[in-house]
C-alpha positions, -999 to 999 in steps of 0.1 A, spaced: 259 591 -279 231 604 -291 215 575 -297 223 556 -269 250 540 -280 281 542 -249 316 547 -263 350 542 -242 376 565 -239 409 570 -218 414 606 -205 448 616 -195 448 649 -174 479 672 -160 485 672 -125 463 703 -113 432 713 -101 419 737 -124 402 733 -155 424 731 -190 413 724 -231 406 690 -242 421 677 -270 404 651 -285 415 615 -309 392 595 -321 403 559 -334 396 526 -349 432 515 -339 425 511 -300 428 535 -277 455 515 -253 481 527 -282 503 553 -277 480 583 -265 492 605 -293 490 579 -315 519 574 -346 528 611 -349 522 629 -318 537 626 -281 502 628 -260 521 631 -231 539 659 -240 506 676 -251 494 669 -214 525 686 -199 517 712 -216 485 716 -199 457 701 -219 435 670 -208 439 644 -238 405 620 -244 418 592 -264 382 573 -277 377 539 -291 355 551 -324 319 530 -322 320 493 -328 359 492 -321 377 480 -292 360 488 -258 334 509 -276 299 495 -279 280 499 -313 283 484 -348 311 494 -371 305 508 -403 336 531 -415 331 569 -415 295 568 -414 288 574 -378 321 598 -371 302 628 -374 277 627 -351 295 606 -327 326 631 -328 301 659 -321 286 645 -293 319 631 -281 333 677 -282 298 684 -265 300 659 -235 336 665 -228 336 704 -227 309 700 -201 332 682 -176 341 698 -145 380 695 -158 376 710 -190 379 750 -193 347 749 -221 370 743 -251 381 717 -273 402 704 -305 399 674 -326 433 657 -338 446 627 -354 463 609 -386 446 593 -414 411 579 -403 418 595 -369 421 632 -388 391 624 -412 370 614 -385 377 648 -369 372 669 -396 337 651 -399 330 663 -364 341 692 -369 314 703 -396 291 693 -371 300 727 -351 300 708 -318 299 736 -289 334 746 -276 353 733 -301 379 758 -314 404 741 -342 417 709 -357 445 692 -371 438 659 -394 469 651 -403 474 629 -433 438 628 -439 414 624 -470 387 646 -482 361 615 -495 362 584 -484 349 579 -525 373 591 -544 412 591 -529 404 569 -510 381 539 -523 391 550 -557 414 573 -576 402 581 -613 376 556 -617 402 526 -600 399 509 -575 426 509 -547 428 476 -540 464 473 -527 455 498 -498 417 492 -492 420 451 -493 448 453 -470 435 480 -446 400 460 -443 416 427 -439 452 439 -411 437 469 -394 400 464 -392 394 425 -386 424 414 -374 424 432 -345 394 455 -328 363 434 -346 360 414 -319 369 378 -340 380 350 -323 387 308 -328 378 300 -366 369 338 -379 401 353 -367 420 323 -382 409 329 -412 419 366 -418 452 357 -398 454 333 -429 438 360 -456 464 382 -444 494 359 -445 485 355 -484 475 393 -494 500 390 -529 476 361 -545 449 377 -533 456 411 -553 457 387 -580 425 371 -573 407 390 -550 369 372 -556 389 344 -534 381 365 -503 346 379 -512 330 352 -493 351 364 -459 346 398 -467 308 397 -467 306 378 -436 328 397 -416 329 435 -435 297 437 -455 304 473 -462 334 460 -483 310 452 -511 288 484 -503 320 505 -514 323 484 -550 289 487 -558 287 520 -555 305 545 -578 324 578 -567 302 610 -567 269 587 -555 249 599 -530 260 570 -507 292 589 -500 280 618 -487 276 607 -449 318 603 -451 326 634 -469 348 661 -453 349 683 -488 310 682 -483 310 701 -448 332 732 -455 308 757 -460 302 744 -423 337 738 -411 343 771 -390 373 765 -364 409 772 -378 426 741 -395 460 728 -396 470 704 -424 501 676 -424 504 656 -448 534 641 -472 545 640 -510 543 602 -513 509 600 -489 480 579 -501 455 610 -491 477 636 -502 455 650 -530 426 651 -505 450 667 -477 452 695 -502 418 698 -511 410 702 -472 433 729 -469 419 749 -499 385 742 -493 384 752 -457 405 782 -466 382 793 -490 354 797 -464 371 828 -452 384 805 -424 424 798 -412 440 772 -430 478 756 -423 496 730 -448 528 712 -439 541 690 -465 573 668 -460 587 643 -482 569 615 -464 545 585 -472 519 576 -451 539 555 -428 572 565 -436 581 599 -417 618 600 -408 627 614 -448 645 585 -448 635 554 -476 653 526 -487 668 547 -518 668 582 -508 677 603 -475 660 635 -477 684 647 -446 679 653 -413 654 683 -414 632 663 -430 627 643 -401 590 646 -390 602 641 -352 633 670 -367 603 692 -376 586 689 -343 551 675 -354 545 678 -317 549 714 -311 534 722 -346 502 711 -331 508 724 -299 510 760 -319 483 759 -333 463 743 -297 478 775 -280 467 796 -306 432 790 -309 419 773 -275 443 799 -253 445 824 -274 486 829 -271 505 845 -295 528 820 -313 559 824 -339 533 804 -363 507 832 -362 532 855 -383 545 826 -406 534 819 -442 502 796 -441 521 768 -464 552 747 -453 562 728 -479 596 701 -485 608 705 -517 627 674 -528 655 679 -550 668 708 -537 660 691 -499 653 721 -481 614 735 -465 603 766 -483 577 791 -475 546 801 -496 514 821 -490 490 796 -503 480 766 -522 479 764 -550 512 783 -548 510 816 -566 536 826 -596 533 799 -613 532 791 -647 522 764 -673 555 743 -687 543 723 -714 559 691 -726 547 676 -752 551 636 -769 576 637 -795 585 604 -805 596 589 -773 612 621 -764 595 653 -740 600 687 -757 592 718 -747 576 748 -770 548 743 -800 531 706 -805 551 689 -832 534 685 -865 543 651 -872 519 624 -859 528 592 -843 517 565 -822 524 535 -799 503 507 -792 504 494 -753 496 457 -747 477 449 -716 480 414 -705 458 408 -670 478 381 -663 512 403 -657 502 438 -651 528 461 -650 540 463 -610 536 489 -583 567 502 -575 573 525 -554 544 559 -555 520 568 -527 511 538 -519 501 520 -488 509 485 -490 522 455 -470 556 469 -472 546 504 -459 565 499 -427 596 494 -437 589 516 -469 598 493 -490 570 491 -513 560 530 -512 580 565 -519 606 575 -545 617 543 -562 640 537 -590 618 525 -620 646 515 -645 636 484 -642 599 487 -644 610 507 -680 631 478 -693 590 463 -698 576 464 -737 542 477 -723 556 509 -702 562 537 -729 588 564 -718 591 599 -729 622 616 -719 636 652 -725 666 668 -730 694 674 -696 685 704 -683 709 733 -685 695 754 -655 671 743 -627 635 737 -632 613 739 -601 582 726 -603 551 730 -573 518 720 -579 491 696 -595 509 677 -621 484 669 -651 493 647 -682 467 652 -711 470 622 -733 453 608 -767 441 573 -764 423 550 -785 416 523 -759 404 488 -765 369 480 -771 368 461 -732 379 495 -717 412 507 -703 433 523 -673 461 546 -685 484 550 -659 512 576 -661 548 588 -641 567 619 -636 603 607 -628 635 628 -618 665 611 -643 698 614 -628 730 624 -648 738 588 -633 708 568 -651 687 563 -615 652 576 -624 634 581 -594 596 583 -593 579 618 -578 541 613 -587 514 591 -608 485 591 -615 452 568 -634 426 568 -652 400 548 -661 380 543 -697 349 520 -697 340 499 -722 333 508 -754 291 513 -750 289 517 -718 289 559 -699 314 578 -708 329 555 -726 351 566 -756 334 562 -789 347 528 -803 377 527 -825 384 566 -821 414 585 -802 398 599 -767 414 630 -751 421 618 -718 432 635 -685 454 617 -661 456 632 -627 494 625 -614 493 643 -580 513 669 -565 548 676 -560 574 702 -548 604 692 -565 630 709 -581 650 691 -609 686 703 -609 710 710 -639 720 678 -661 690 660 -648 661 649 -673 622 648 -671 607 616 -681 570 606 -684 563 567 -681 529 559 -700 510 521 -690 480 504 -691 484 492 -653 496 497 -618 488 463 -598 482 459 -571 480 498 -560 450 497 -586 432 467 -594 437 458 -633 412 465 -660 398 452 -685 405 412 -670 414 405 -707 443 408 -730 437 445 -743 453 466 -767 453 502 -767 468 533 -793 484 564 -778 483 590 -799 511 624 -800 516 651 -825 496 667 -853 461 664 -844 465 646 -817 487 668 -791 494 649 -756 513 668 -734 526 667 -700 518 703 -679 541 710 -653 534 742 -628 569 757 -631 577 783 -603 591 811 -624 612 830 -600 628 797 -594 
């Protein structure tokens, strides 16, 4: 590196003397993996001709350096594209590939403008390492990030051994108390991952942020991008941003989206089957990239270079549909508002009403199911398109429920719930759900959202004692909602331990619906259907 600073790598080559594309992965995770790593058959991509480099990322592994997540990707990613195209078995060009960090670390590099390189495909990856990742609407996501720091980046790769590793073996083993009581592993965390603290203390939108912000480098992101990324992924919503903002620059821009979390891939979770063609190996994540390699590093025409930009899975109807973009255009604002405890459609009602949530710290409302990434996310059990009936059996989830349908509704795009809150003087989180109800009672969750209010006092804080007009980001979705089925809007005051709870008292908070006070659910209805 440019520093000094030596970095391992495995480099896989195809049997022939002359000189072929690189294809770059760059990874926390070790190198020794699969070469392709969790999506992608390397091997396959070196049959096809390319030399794969497969790189421990600094501080991991075999690599030498200090760790520090994100910060150093960029430059070391660069350097990494600008050493390898001047091998004697590389042709002069280069791509950067890889899933989650992997893919954030190479669109990173990739604003760099390293020499040679030619396109990229982050694949499940965020746009921020601040907000959707760290944090999503002021909330920390402590079920994901405590987890993550703890299993994937001491555990194994730090370097730990005798007493150290021990004790996150034994942090690990008991993640469930600590979500409840996560001061119990500060001590651990600031001997081992300092930057833990670093990401708490600082706020999303500081400057500190910047170093580990794709969304920051578009204007300088100039090689053609494709995007994968899932429904029910952690990162979708920055997935999405990536696509658009790279697009915007005048530059080519792919989205694929399945009906996937971030470690669930097959379309297949504990209480749904999305079919066979929802298979990410069915789909041919392989060859997808391989497309869009042959494209832009050969220059070979392709059946992707005359297909719609946008891939997407709608659920519901099961089935991939193509668009020209994202957002997808023609469509149009379906408006739903609180009535009561029911959804309706047309003018706000007139009459006013309210419901009061209590929040009790001591038994927050429970993740289930959602774009989460927690213990579980193997098996997907924990993660993806659970039933909630019985998280609405609780006092403190209100539920807002329309009518059966009498057509389909098909809804793709940014889901937004606008609600009326008077929170608690010791702040709040408002949490909300879109959920699919079947003619049969299962209600199955499609996307949430949070959003958190500070104390009464404190910035941006509500004034005390008076209803806030509050928006409550709840994600994306391609779904359609066929005849007899219902909409249904679940409103709460926590989500633990996807998000950490606040306030750590007993709280109660007002919502507000009707008259003055007109919360409403917006739903981007596709209106040819």
């Amino acid at each position: 590196m440019r520093d000094g600073v030596l970095l391992s790598a495995d480099l896989y080559r195809p049997d022939t003397t002359g000189a072929v594309p690189v294809l770059v992965r760059r990874t926390p995770y070790g190198k020794s993996g699969s070469p392709g790593g969790a999506s992608v058959d390397g091997l396959r991509l070196v049959r096809s001709g390319y030399a794969l480099l497969v790189q421990d990322v600094r501080g991991r592994f075999a690599s030498g350096g200090a760790f520090e997540p994100y910060w150093n990707e960029a430059p070391d990613g660069a350097d990494t594209v600008a050493w390898a195209v001047r091998q004697p078995w590389c042709d002069g060009s280069a791509a950067l590939f890889g899933r989650s960090y992997e893919g954030m670390a190479a669109l990173l590099a990739a604003g760099e403008r390293p020499p040679g390189l030619g396109a990229v495909v982050p694949h499940v990856a965020g746009s921020g390492f601040d907000e959707g990742w760290t944090r999503q609407g002021g909330a920390l996501q402590l079920g994901f990030l405590l987890y993550w720091v703890l299993y994937d980046l001491l555990l194994d790769g730090a370097g730990l051994t005798g007493p150290e590793l021990a004790e996150v073996a034994a942090a690990v083993d008991r993640i469930d108390a600590l979500y409840a009581d996560p001061d119990a592993v500060a001590d651990l965390l600031d001997r081992l991952a300092p930057y833990y603290r670093q990401w708490l203390g600082h706020p999303t939108g500081h400057p500190y942020w910047k170093a580990a912000s794709p969304r920051d480098s578009y204007p300088s992101t100039n090689v053609p991008s494709l995007h994968v990324t899932g429904w029910y992924d952690i990162f979708l919503a920055g997935a999405l941003e990536n696509f658009r903002g790279i697009r915007e620059q005048g530059v080519e821009s792919r989205l694929v989206v399945g009906p996937w979390s971030h470690c669930v891939t097959g379309g297949i979770f504990p209480q749904r089957r999305y079919g066979l063609a929802a298979d990410e190996q069915r789909l041919d994540v392989t060859g997808l990239h391989l497309d869009h390699f042959d494209r832009h590093l050969r220059g070979r025409p392709t059946g992707a270079a005359a297909s719609a930009p946008v891939r997407l899975f709608l659920t519901g109807a099961d089935e991939w549909r193509a668009f020209p973009d994202w957002p997808v255009p023609g469509t149009e604002e379906h408006v739903l508002h609180l009535d009561g405890r029911r959804l309706t459609p047309g003018p706000a009602p007139r009459a006013a009403g309210r419901d009061t949530i209590r929040h009790d710290p001591a038994d927050p409302v429970p993740t289930t199911g959602g774009a989460t990434a927690l213990p579980g996310q193997f098996t997907g059990a924990d993660c993806g398109p659970l039933d909630q009936r019985e998280v609405e059996r609780r006092a403190d989830v209100l539920c807002f429920t329309g009518a059966p349908l009498t057509a389909p509704l098909t809804v793709v795009g940014d889901i937004v719930l606008t609600v009326y809150v008077t929170p608690d003087a010791a702040g709040a989180d408002l949490t909300g759900k879109l959920v699919d109800v079947r003619p049969d009672g299962r209600a199955e969750l499609l996307c949430d959202g949070i959003q958190r209010l500070e104390p009464a006092g404190e910035d941006a804080a509500p004034a005390p004692g008076r209803p806030a007009e509050v928006t409550v980001r709840l994600g994306a979705i391609g779904h359609v909602f066929r005849t007899g089925h219902r909409v249904r809007l679940e409103v709460a005051a926590s989500n633990a331990p996807r998000f950490d709870v606040h306030p750590r008292a007993v709280a109660h908070h007002t919502v507000h619906h009707g008259g003055d006070h007109p919360s409403r659910l917006v739903l981007p209805r596709l209106a040819d259907g």
